[in-house]
C-alpha positions as CSV (number, residue, x, y, z in Angstrom):
1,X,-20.6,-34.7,-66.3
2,X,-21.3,-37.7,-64.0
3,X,-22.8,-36.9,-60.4
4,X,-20.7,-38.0,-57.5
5,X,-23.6,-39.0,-55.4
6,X,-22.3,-37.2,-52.3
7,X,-21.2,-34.0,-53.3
8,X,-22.0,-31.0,-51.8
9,X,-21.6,-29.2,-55.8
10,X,-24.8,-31.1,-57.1
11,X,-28.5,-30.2,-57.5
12,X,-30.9,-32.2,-58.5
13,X,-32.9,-31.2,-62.1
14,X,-35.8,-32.8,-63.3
15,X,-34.4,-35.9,-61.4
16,X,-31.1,-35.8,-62.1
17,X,-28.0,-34.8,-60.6
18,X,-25.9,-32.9,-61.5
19,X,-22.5,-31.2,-60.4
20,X,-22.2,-27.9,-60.0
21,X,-19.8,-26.3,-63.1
22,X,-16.8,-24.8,-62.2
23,X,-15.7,-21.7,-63.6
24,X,-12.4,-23.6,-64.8
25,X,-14.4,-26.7,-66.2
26,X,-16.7,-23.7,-68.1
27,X,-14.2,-21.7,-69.6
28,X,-11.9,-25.4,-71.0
29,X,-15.8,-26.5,-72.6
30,X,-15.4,-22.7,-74.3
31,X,-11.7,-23.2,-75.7
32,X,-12.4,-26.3,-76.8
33,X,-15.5,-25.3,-78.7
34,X,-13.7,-22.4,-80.0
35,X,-11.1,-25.5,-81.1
36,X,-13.4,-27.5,-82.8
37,X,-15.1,-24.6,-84.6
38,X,-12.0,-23.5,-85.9
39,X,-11.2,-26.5,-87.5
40,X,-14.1,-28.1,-88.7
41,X,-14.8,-24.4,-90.9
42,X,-11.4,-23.5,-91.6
43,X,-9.7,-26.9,-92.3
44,X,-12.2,-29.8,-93.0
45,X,-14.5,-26.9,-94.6
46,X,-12.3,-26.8,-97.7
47,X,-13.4,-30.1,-98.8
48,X,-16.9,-28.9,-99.1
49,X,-15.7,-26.1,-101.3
50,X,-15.5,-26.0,-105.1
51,X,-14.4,-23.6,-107.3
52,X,-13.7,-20.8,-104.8
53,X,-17.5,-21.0,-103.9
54,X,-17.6,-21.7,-99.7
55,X,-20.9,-22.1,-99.9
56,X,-21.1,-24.6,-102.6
57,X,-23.3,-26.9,-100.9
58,X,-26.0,-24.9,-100.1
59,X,-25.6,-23.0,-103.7
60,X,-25.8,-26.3,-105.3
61,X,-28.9,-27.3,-103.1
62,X,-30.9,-24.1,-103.6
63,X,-30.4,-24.7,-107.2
64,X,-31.3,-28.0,-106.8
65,X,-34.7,-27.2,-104.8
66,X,-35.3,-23.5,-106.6
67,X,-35.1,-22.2,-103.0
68,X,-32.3,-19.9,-101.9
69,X,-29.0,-20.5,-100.3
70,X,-29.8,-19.6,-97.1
71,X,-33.2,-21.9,-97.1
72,X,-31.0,-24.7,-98.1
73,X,-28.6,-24.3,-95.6
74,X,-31.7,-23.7,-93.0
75,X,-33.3,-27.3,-94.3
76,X,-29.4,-28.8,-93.0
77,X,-29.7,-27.3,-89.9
78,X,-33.3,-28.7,-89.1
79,X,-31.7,-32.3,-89.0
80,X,-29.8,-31.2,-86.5
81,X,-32.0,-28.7,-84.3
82,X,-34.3,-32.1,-84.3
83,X,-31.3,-34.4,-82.9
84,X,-30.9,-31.2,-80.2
85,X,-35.0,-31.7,-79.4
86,X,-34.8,-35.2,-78.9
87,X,-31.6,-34.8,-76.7
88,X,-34.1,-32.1,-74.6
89,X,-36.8,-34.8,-75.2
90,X,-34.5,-37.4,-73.1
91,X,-33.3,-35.6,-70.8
92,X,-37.0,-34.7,-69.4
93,X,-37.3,-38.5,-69.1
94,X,-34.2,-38.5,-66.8
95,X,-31.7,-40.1,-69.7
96,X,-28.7,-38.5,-69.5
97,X,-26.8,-37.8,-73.4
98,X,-23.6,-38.7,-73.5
99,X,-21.0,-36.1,-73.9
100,X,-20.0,-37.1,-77.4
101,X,-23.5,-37.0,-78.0
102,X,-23.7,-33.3,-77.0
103,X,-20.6,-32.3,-78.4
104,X,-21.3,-33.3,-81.7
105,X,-24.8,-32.2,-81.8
106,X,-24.2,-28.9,-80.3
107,X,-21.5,-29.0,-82.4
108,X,-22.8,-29.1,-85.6
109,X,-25.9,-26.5,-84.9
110,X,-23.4,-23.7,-83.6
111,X,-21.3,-24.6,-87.0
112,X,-24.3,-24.1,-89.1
113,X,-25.7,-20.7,-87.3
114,X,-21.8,-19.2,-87.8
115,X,-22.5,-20.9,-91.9
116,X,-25.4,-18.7,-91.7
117,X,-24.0,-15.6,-90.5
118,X,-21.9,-15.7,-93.2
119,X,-24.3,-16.6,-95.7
120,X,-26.6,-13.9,-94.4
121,X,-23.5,-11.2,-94.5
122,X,-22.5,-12.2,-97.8
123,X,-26.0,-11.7,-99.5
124,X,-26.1,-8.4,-97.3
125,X,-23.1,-7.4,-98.4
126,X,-22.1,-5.7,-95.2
127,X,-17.9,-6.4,-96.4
């Protein structure tokens, strides 16, 4: 969110201003997560699917690296918790990410911890 430098809805964190979130502006950054989520796994996720398997990728992986499934899909995740430390990293400096930036960095490490929960269920077998 950009600052307006003379509201009376901004603090100032670390340096840098910031507005004040509505509760309007919170719940549409929600829905639209909720959006994304929804159709990066259900749609775009069948194209990392073979042979029934919706975990191909981090099957094939652990196989690959003699580590299980759950490992391998913990090594994908670690590329992007590091982007997420670096965006933290930034920020402490006073540079401001973008909001594409976020989105698709936050994006991708909320997509991988709902991979996991699944991952995790399925070896549980709590279905």
């Amino acid at each position: 969110m950009k600052a307006s430098t003379e509201s009376k809805n901004a603090r100032l964190v670390g340096g840098i201003k910031f507005e004040i979130m509505t509760e309007e502006q919170f719940n549409k950054i929600v829905e639209d997560r909720i959006a994304k989520i929804r159709e990066l796994l259900v749609v775009k996720g069948k194209e990392y699917r073979r042979n029934n398997d919706v975990f191909h990728n981090f099957n094939s992986a652990a196989r690959v690296e003699n580590i299980t499934p759950q490992r391998a899909l913990h090594g994908f995740f670690l590329k992007h918790f590091v982007s997420y430390q670096d965006i933290l990293n930034d920020l402490d400096k006073g540079k401001c990410p973008s909001a594409e930036l976020i989105d698709e960095k936050l994006g991708d490490i909320i997509l991988y911890m709902i991979l996991q929960e699944a991952l995790l269920k399925e070896k549980a077998i709590y279905f």
